[in-house]
C-alpha positions as a Markdown table, in Angstrom:
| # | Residue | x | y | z |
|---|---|---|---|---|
| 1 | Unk | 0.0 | 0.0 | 0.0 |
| 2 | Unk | 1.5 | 3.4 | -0.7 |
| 3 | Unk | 0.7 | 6.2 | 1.7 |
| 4 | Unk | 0.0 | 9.8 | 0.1 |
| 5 | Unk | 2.4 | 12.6 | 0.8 |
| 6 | Unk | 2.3 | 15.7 | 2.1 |
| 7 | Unk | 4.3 | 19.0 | 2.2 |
| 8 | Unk | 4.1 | 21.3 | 5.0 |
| 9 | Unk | 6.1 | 24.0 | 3.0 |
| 10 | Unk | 9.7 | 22.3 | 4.2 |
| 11 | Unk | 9.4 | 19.0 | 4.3 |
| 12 | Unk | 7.6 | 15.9 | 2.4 |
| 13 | Unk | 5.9 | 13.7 | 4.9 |
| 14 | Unk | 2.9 | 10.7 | 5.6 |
| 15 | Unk | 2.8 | 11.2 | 9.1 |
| 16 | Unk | -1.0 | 12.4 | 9.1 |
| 17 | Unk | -1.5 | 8.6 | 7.9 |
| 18 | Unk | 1.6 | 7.1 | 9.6 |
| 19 | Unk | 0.3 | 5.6 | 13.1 |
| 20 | Unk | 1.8 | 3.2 | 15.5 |
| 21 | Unk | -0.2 | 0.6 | 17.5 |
| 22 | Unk | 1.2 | -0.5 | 20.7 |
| 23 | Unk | -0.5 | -3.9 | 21.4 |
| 24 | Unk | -0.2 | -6.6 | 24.8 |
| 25 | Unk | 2.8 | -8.6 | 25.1 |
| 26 | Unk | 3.1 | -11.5 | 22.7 |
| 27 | Unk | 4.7 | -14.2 | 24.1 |
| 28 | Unk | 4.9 | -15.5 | 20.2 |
| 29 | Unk | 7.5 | -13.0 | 19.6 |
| 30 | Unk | 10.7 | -14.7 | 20.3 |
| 31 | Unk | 10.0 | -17.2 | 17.9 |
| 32 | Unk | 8.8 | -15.6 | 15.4 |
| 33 | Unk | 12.2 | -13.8 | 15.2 |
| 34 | Unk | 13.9 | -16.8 | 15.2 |
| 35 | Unk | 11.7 | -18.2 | 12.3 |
| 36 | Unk | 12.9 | -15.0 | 10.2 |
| 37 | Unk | 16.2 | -15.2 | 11.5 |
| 38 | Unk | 16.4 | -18.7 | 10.2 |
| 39 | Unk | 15.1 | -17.7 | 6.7 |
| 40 | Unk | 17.1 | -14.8 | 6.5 |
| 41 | Unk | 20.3 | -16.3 | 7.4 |
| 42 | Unk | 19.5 | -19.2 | 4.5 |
| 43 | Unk | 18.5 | -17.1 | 2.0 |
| 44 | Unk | 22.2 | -15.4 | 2.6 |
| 45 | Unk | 24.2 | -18.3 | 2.5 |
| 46 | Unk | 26.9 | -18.7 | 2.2 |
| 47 | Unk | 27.5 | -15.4 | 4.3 |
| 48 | Unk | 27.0 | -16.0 | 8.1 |
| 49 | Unk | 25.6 | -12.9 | 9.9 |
| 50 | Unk | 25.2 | -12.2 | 13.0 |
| 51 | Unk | 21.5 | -11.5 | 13.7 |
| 52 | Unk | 20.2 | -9.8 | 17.0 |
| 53 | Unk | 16.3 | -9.4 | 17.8 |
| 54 | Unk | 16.2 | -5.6 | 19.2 |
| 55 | Unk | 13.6 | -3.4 | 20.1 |
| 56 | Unk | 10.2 | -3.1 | 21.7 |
| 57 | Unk | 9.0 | -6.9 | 20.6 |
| 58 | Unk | 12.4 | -7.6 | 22.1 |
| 59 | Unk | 11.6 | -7.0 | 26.3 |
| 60 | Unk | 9.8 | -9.8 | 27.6 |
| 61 | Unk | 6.6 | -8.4 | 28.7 |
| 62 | Unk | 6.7 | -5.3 | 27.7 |
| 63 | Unk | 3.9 | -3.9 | 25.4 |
| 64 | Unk | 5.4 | -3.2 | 21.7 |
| 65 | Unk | 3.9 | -2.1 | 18.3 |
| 66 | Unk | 3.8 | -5.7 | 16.8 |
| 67 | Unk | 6.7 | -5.5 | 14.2 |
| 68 | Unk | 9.8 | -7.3 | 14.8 |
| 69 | Unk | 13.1 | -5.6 | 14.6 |
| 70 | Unk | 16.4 | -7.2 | 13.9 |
| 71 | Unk | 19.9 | -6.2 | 13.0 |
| 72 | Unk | 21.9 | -8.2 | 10.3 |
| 73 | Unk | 25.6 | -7.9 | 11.4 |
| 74 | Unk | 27.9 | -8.2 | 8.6 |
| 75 | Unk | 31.6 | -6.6 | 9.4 |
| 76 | Unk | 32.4 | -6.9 | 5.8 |
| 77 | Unk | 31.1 | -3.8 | 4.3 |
| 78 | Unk | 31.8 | -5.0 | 0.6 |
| 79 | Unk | 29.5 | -7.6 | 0.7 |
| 80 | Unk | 26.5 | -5.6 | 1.8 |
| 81 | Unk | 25.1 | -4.8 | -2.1 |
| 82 | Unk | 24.7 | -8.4 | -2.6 |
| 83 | Unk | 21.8 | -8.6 | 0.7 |
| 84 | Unk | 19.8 | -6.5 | -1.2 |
| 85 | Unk | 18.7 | -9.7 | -3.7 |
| 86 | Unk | 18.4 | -12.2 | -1.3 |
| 87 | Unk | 16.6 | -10.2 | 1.4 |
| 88 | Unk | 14.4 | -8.8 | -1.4 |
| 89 | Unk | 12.9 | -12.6 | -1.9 |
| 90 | Unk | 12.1 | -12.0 | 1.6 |
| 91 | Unk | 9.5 | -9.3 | 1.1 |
| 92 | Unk | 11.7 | -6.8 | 2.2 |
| 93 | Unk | 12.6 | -3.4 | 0.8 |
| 94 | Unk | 15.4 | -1.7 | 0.5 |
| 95 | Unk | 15.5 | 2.4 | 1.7 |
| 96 | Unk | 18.4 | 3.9 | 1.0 |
């Protein structure tokens, strides 16, 4: 879905139809980062990254909005163009 855009007069912006929902604790959480983990790291084989779960969905307990946030870790910075096809056949998008 694209959001429209705006313009104030400085900047371009969505944020009238950006909103964030904070939901209950999910105890489901966890796992479900180390199902995406698991795809992730196999669809960048033979690279090995380090991948850490971070953020709200990442406190036990703790009410979050309901998207899970990781970090790739990849020291090597020449190899970070080629993530951009494998993590694409994820369903994710690139923002540069």
């Amino acid at each position: 879905m694209t959001m429209p855009l705006t313009h104030n007069g400085q900047q371009w912006s969505n944020a009238a139809e950006d909103t964030i929902e904070v939901v209950d604790p999910d105890p489901s959480w966890p796992d479900q980062f180390v199902a995406e983990a698991r795809a992730i790291r196999e669809a960048l084989r033979p690279l090995e990254p380090q991948i850490e779960h971070f953020g709200s969905t990442a406190v036990p307990n703790l009410p979050a909005k309901p998207i899970i946030d990781l970090f790739i870790i990849l020291g090597e910075v020449s190899v970070w163009p080629r993530l951009l096809a494998p993590l694409s056949s994820l369903g994710y998008v690139f923002w540069a």
